[in-house]
C-alpha positions, 0 to 999 in steps of 0.5 A, spaced: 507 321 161 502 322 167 505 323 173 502 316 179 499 318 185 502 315 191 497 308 193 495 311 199 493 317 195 489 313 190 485 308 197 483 315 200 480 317 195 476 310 194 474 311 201 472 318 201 468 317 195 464 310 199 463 314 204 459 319 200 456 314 197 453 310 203 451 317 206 447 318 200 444 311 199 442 311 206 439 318 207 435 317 200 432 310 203 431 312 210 424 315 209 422 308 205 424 304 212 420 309 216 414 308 212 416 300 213 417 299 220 412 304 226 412 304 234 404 300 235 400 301 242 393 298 244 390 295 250 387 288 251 380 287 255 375 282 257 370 282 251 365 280 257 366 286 262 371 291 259 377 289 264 384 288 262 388 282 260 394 282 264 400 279 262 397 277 255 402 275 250 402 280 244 407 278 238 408 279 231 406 274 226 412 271 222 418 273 227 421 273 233 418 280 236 413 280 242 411 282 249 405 282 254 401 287 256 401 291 263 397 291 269 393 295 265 392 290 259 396 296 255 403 293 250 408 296 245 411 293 240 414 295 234 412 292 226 412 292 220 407 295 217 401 291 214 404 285 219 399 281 223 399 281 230 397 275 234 395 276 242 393 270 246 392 269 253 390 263 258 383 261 258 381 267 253 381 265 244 386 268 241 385 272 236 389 276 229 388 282 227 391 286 221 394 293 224 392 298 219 394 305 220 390 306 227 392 306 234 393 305 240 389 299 237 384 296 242 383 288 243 377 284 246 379 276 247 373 272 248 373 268 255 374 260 253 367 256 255 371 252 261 365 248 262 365 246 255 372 243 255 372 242 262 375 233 263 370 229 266 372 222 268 365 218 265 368 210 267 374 206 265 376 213 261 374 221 260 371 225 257 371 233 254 363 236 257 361 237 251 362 231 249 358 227 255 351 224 253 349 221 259 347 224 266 354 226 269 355 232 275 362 235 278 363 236 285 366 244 284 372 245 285 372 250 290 368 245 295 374 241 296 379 245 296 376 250 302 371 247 306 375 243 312 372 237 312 373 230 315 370 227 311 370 228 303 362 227 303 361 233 308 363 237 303 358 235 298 352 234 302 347 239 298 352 241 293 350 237 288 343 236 284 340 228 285 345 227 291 342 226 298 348 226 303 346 225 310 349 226 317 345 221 320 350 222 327 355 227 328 360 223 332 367 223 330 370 218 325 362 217 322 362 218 315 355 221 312 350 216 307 349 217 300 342 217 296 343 218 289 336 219 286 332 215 290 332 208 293 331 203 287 332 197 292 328 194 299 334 189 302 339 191 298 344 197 299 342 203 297 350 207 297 353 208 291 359 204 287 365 207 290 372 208 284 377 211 286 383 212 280 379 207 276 378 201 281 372 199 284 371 199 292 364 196 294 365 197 302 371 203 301 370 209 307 371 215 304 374 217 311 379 214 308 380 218 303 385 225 304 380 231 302 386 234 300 388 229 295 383 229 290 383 233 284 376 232 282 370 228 285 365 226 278 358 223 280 354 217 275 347 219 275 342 216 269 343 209 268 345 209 262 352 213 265 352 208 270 351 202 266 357 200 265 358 198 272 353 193 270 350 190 277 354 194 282 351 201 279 345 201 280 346 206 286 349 211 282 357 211 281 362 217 285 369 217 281 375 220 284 381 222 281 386 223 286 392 228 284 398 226 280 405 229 279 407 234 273 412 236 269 416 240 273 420 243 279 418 240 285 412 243 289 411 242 297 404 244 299 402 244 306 394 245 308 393 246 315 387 248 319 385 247 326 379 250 330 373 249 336 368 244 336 361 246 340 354 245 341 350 247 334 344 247 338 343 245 345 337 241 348 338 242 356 334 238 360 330 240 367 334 244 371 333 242 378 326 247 380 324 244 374 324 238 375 322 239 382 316 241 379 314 236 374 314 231 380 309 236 384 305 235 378 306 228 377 304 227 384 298 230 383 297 227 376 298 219 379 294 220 386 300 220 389 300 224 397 308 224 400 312 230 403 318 229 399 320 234 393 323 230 389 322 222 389 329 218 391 333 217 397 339 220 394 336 226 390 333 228 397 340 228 400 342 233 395 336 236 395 335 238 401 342 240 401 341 244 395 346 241 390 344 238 384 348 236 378 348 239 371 349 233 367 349 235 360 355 239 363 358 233 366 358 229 359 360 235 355 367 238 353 371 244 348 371 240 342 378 240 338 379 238 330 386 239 326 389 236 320 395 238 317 397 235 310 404 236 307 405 234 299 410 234 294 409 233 286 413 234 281 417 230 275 420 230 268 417 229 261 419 221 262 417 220 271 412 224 274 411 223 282 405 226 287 407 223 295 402 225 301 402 224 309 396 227 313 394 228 320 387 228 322 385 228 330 378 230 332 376 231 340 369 231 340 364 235 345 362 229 349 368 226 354 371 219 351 368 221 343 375 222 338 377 220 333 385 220 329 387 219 323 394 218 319 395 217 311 401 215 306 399 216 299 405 216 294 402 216 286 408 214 281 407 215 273 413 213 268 414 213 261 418 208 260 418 209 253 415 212 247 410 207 247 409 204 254 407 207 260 407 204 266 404 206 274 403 206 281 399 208 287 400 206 294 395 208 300 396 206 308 390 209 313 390 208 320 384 211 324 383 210 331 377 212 336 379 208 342 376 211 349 370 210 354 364 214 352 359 217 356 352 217 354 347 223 352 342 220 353 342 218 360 344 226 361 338 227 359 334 222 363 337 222 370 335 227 375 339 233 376 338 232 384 342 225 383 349 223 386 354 224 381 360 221 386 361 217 391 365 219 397 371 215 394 370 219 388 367 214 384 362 215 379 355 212 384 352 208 379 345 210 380 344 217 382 337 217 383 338 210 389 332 206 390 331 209 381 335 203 377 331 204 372 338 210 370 345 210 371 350 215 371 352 216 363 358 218 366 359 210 366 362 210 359 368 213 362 371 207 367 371 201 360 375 201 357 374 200 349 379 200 343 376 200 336 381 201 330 381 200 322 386 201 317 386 200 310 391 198 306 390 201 298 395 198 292 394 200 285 399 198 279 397 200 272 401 198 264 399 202 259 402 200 252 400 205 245 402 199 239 400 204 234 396 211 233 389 210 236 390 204 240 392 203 247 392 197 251 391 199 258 391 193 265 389 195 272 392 190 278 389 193 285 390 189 292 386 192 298 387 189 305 382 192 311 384 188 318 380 191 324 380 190 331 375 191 336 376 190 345 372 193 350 372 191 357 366 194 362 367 192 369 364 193 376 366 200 376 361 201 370 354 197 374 356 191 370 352 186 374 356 179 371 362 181 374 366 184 367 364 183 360 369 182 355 368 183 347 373 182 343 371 182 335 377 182 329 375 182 322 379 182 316 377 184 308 381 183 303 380 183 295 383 184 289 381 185 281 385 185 275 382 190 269 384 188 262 382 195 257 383 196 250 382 203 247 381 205 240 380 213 237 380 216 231 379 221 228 378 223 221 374 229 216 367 230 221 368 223 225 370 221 231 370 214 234 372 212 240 372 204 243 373 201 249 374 194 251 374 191 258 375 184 261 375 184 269 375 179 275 376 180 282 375 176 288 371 179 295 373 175 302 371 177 308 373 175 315 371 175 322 371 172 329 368 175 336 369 172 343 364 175 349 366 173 356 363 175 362 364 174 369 372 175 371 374 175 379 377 182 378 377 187 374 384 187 372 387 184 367 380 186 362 379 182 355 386 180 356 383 173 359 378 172 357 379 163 359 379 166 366 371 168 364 365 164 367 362 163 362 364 167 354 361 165 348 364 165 341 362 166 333 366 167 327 364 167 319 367 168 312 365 169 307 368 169 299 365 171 292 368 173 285 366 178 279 367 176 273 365 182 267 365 184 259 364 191 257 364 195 250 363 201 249 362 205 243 362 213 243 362 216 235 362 224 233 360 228 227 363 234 227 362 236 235 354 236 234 351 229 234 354 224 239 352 218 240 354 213 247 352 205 245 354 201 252 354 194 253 356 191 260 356 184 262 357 181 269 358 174 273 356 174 280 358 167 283 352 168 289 347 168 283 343 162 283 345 156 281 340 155 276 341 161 272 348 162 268 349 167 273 351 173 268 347 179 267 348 184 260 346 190 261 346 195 255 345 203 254 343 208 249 345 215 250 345 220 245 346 229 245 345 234 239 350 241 241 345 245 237 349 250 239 355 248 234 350 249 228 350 253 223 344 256 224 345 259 231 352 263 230 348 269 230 346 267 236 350 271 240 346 270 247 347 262 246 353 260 248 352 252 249 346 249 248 346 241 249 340 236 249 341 230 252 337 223 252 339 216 254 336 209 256 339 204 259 339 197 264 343 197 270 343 192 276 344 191 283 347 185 286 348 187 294 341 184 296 343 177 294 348 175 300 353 169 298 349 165 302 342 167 301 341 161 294 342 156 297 339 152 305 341 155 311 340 152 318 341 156 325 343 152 331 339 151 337 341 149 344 337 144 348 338 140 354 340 131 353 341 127 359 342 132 364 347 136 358 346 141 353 346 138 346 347 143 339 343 141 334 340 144 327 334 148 325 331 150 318 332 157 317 332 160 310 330 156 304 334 156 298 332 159 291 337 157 286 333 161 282 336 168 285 339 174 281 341 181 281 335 186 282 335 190 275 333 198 274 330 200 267 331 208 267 331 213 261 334 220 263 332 227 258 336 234 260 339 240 257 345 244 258 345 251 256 351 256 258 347 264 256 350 272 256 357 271 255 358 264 260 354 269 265 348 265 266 349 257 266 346 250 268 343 244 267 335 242 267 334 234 267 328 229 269 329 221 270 324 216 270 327 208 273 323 202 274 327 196 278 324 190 278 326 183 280 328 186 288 329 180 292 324 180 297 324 174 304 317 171 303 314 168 309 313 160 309 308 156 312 310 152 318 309 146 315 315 147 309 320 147 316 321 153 314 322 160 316 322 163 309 325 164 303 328 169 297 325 171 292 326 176 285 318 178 285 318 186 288 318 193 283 320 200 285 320 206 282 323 213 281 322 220 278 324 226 279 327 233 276 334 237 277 337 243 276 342 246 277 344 254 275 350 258 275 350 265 274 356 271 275 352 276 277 356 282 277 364 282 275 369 288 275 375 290 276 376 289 283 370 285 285 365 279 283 359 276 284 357 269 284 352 264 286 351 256 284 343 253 286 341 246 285 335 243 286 332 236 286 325 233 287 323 225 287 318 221 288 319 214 289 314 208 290 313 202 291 309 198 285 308 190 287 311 186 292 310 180 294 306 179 286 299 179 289 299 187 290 297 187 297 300 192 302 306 189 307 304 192 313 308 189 318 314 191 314 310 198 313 311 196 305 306 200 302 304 199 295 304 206 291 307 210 296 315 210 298 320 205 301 321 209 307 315 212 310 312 214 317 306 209 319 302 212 325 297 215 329 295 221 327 295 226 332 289 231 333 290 234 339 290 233 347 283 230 351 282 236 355 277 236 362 270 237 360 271 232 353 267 227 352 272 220 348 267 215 349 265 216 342 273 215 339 276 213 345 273 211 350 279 209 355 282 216 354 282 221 361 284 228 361 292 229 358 291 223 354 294 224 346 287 225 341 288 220 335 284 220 329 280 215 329 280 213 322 276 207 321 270 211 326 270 204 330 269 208 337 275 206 338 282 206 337 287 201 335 292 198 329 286 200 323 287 207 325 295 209 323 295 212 317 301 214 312 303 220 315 310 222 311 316 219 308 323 219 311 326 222 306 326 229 302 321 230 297 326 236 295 333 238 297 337 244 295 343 248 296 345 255 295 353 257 294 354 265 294 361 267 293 363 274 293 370 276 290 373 282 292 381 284 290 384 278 294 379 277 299 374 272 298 367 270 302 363 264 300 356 263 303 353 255 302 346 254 304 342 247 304 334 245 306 331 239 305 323 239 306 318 234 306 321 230 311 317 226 317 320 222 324 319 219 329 322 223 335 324 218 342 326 225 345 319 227 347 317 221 348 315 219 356 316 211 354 311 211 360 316 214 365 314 220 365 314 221 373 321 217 374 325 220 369 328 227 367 325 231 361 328 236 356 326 244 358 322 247 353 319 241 351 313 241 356 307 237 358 299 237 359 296 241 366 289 243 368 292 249 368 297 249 362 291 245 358 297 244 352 294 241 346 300 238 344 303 234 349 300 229 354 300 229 361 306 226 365 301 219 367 300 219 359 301 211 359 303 210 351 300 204 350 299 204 342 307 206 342 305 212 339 312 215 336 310 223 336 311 223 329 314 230 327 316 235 322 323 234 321 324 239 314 330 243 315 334 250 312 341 250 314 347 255 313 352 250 312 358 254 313 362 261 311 369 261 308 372 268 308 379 267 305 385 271 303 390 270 297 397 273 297 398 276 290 404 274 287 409 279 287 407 279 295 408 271 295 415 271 290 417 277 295 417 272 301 419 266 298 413 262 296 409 260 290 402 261 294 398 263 300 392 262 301 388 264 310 382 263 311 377 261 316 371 257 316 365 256 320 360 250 320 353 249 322 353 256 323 345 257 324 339 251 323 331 254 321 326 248 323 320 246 326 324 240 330 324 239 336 330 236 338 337 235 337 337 236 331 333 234 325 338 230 320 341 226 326 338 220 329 337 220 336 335 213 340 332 211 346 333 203 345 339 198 344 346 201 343 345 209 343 353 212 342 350 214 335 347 219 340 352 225 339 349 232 337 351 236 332 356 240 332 358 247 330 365 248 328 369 255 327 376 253 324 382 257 322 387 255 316 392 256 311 394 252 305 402 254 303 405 253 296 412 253 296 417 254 290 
């Protein structure tokens, strides 16, 4: 019998011959796993440059391993062999790739087209770019988040193809003009609609609207794109979207700036030996035989005592802007939040200009359940430009030996005594005026999502802009009534309620798209003036007004209501063909009463991406290439005023029995035939995007016909009537634009981009009054522009020795030469001419932007050519020998023998307007920038920074002679718009926090 082993024997044994076991499992199939599982390097680069990615994402398909290249675009990983790597990163087009057996492996990822996926808001909804059929353009980006502007169109003057953005004053609180593509219109408003966040505003100013609120600013141009705003988007249509909360930890930024404000360009007037010598000249000119130097009591006390006074000093101060902006955005998946405040002053270079604003902005959106959404955007603006003003153009006109004060330190009224035709422009100073806006904005949304593809969308939005004017000039101000008080309030209110259906589908190749709109809104305005004039003392101003010796009073209200129907149809196959069907129908309550007061307008629009064809993926150059055609009606109802269908009488005064009797006179005849204007346009344009996204852009030409322009045709005098309006006018539009953008140089560290844009137009008037005769009067000209410049053409100066008998022979030496066009001998009202037109013939604009590591310049460059005006500053207006002239500017001698300008006794008779070239080339501002890295920022704290520093106007090339060529300057009736251009250099910093 065997002897038994002891158990602990017997599990020794078991565990040493497990061990043995294990060690030789393990030993044979450590060469199987190592054949199965290897280490694998490579580095990922830009297809584009050869640059590294940095932190793109590197993992193994069907598992959980992954990691993120370094700042050399290198990564390691370890894998199976034969497994797939999957490599992705923001804005490039992940990729896999089998590993094989090489390494390192090298990984070049494709730049995504951002242009191609970039949204769009196209009207009551939006849109991929690759999928727009119609004429739509973007404001970039980079101008509304770096230039420091006060008010957001300043930032798109020039920047747009088609967008004509003019700064017809420069004073503060003014907001520029816009022309999109033309004037389509005669007495109608020729500015564009205006939707912010979805709702229409016919009279917003963008003044009101924060810069750094906006997330993106779109712009409607053909008519079949503006179409769907039926009567109120013939003009074009600008789409602002403002920011809204995200997903997220809240972000606070700031963005503040501050800097000085100077002359641009200065004109200076005479200075003291100047204009001493222009009144020896003149003397000699006018015949006149005195021993005085200059010609006044006051101006030869000060002369002889060698004092005189540089006005254009006088009025003038260091200008000052500042904004500062605080935001905070943030939210859950379920209530997103974005609130704003800004703070905007702006000091102006002439004494008493200012301008302030302050603006609350709160934007709110919720997801109350999985199929309801629900939100609401509030915005209240206070602007005030209160302050006297001096005035530039008395500076330029008084004497500089003129008397500034009195011995009690008043400012002296008129500084050249015995001379009243010119005060003292510091006048201004001693009123006292008060001119406040607000604006109160509402919006509410609902959004409900019954079943997949379909939604139900309502807009409710409330806007309320009360405004208040006071002004008070009293005696220290030359008032000869004893005081004047003006005291105007105003109040405009609306509300409109949208009810839109949207409906989306998608299936195999086919994508279609509906949307659906039943609106209406209500417009009232109203606004009540008193003026009074004669008080016993200055002292309590527009305060007490009954305490006037006489004041008068008018007041107005106007209401009219919208009522409107849209349907639009958007289909796509297979992202190639696409196809946009527009119907928009409109009811207008001031249309005539005798037509249904409902307009339709209906548009086609279709695009082929031929760049999605089969047939170009070997066409490696051509990364999107898109043509686009549209047709479409749009109208214009701002022409036709609530009251201008029906009879209208003015009231006259007249003496009755010793007493003044109010009574009625016939004024405008009423037509219950009137309606909108109508603008027939067909837009054609291709977008192209070549090399890899280096070169890209877009080339369109358009081709609208309005007719139905409402008109006043003058009456006979045996109807009563002064006259009537009518739909019988015709204008027409074309032009061509392009617009292109290039990257020019890209590497590591440094890169170099420009963006061009260029537009033509050519508007003419066709018909007017259905007799195809000119209306000279109004300077109307069949075949030619709206706006045009009708003259004298001025050939030169008669110079001694010339004979004039022949073409004007009332002319003496000095005298300007004009044309005589109709060779009558003579020169008279058949002799002016068309001499140019108002508006350019073609703009431009130029944006170079160079990066290198974080430092950024962006150089912008506008011009504006083809462009005539009339110029009061060189225009004596017969007062030659009396008043004070610009410096540089001249006048005709028998010495000098000037061939341009007329001598000081030149006696302006034919109110000739010294028409001029007023063409322009401008460096409109420089923005050099830092941006902090963010290992730097995350050190310190914040999320971002960004400094930078800004100058604007910075150089002007032109022919002009004046303040400035864009700017208006007036000689007659109110000329506070007088105000030069101003050059700005302003420091700022945009903060980002965690």
């Amino acid at each position: 019998m065997r002897k038994q082993r002891p158990p602990i024997v017997s599990l020794l044994r078991c565990a040493l011959l497990y061990g043995v076991c294990s060690f030789f499992m393990v030993f044979l199939s450590a060469p199987a796993a190592l054949a199965q599982s290897r280490l694998v390097s490579g580095k990922v680069l830009d297809v584009s440059n050869d640059q590294p990615v940095i932190g793109a994402t590197v993992r193994v398909k069907g598992s959980t391993r992954g990691t993120v290249t370094d700042v050399n675009g290198a990564f390691k990983i370890n894998m199976d062999a034969g497994g797939t790597l999957q490599v992705s990163a923001v804005n490039f087009v992940p990729v896999e790739l089998a590993t094989g057996s090489t390494s390192p492996l090298l990984v070049k990822l494709k730049v995504i087209n951002k242009a191609l996926n970039e949204v769009v808001v196209v009207g009551y909804g939006t849109a991929k770019r690759s999928d727009v059929t119609g004429s739509v353009s973007s404001v970039p980006k980079e101008r509304l988040a770096q230039i420091p502007v006060a008010n957001v169109l300043s930032a798109m003057e020039g920047a747009v193809a088609g967008v004509n953005v003019t700064t017809g004053t420069n004073v503060p609180g003014a907001s520029p003009g816009v022309l999109i593509r033309g004037v389509n219109t005669i007495n109608g408003r020729t500015d564009p609609l205006i939707v912010m966040d979805g709702v229409p505003y016919e009279n917003i100013s963008l003044n009101d609207v924060n810069a750094n609120d906006i997330a993106s600013i779109d712009i409607l141009k053909d008519v079949s794109a503006v179409a769907i705003y039926g009567t109120r988007g013939a003009n074009g249509v600008i789409l602002i979207t403002t920011k809204h909360g995200k997903t997220g930890k809240a972000s606070i930024s700031l963005s503040t700036y501050a800097g000085i404000e100077g002359f641009a360009h200065k004109v200076d007037p005479m200075n003291g030996a100047e204009y001493a010598q222009k009144y020896a000249d003149w003397k000699q000119q006018a015949g006149v035989t005195n021993d005085f130097a200059v010609p006044n009591q006051y101006e030869q006390e000060n002369y002889a005592a060698g004092k005189s006074t540089d006005w254009l000093s006088k009025i003038s101060q260091q200008g000052f802007i500042q904004d500062h902006n605080l935001s905070i955005g943030g939210g859950s998946a379920d209530v997103k939040y974005y609130v704003s405040g800004e703070y905007f002053s702006e000091k102006g270079i002439l004494k008493g200009y200012q301008n302030k604003r302050a603006s609350i902005r709160t934007n709110l959106d919720a997801n109350i359940t999985s199929w309801l959404s629900a939100g609401v955007n509030l915005l209240y603006v206070n602007n005030n430009s209160d302050g006297g003003r001096v005035n530039l153009q008395q500076a330029m006109e008084v004497s500089p030996w003129g008397r500034y004060q009195n011995a009690d330190g008043s400012y002296t009224i008129f500084p050249m005594e015995q001379e009243e035709a010119f005060k003292s422009p510091m006048l201004g100073l001693t009123t006292t005026r008060n001119d406040r806006r607000q604006n109160i904005i509402t919006n509410v949304y609902a959004e409900v999502r019954p079943i997949t593809g379909l939604k139900y969308r309502i807009n409710a939005g409330y806007t309320d802009v009360p405004t208040l004017f006071q002004s008070y000039a009293g005696r220290p101000s030359g008032d000869i009534a004893g005081g004047t008080a003006n005291i105007s309030n105003g109040e405009t209110k609306k509300w409109i309620v949208e009810n839109i259906v949207g409906y989306e589908k998608t299936w195999q190749k086919h994508r279609l798209e509906l949307t659906g709109l039943y609106s209406a809104q209500k417009n009232t305005m109203f606004s009540a003036s008193v003026t009074a004039k004669g008080f016993i003392n200055d002292a309590l101003k527009f305060n007490d007004v009954q305490g006037a010796t006489t004041f008068s009073a008018s007041s107005s209200a106007i209401t009219s209501t919208i009522v409107s129907q849209m349907l639009r149809v958007n289909y796509g196959y297979d992202s190639r063909y696409l196809l946009t069907a527009t119907a928009r129908r409109d009811g207008y309550s001031a249309f005539g009463a005798n037509t249904n007061k409902y307009g339709l307008f209906p548009s086609l629009a279709a695009a082929w991406n031929i760049s999605n064809e089969p047939f170009m993926k070997d066409v490696k150059a051509v990364n999107n290439l898109k043509l686009r055609a549209s047709y479409g009606l749009s109208g214009n109802q701002s022409a036709v005023s609530p009251n201008s269908t029906i009879t209208t009488f003015t009231t006259t005064t007249m003496p009755s029995g010793g007493k003044p009797v109010t009574g009625v006179l016939a004024d405008v005849l009423g037509n219950g035939d009137l309606k909108w204007e109508s603008t027939y346009g067909a837009n054609v344009g291709i977008d192209f995007s070549l090399f890899n996204e280096r070169i890209g852009g877009s080339i369109e030409g358009y081709d609208t016909r309005t007719r139905d322009l409402v008109l006043y045709r003058t009456l006979p005098a045996a109807t009563g009537y002064l006259n009537v309006v009518s739909n019988i006018g015709k204008v027409a539009n074309k032009g061509l634009e392009i617009t292109l953008r290039t990257q020019n140089i890209i590497t590591k560290d440094f890169r170099w981009e420009t963006s061009f844009s260029f537009a033509t137009n050519q508007n003419k008037i066709v018909d007017l009054y259905g007799d195809k005769k000119d209306d000279i009067g109004n300077r109307f000209f069949i075949g030619h522009p709206v706006n045009v410049v009708y003259d004298y053409r001025m050939t030169g100066v008669w110079q001694t020795g010339e004979d004039p008998s022949k073409q004007d022979p009332t002319a003496t030496p000095g005298d300007l030469k004009f044309e005589d066009k109709d060779h009558s001998g003579s020169i008279d009202a058949n002799d002016r001419m068309i001499l140019g037109q108002t508006i350019p013939k073609w703009t431009g604009g130029l944006t170079s932007t160079w990066h290198y590591k974080n430092f950024h310049l962006n150089v912008f460059i506008q011009t504006a050519q083809g462009i005539m005006q009339n110029n009061d500053l060189i225009n004596f207006r017969d007062f030659g020998g009396r008043m004070n002239l610009p410096t540089g500017i001249g006048y005709w001698t028998e010495a000098n023998k000037s061939a341009t300008r007329p001598k000081l006794t030149y006696v302006n008779y034919l109110n000739y307007g010294y028409v001029s070239n007023a063409s322009y080339t401008r460096i409109k501002d420089a923005t050099l920038s830092y941006t902090m890295p963010s290992a730097i920022a995350n050190k310190i704290g914040i999320a971002a920074l960004t400094l930078y520093v800004t100058g604007r106007n910075l150089v002007t090339f032109t022919k002009w002679k004046g303040w400035d060529p864009e700017a208006g300057y007036g000689t007659s009736g109110d000329t506070e718009g007088n105000y030069p251009l101003v050059r700005s250099f302003i420091l700022g910093a945009n903060i980002t926090l965690r």
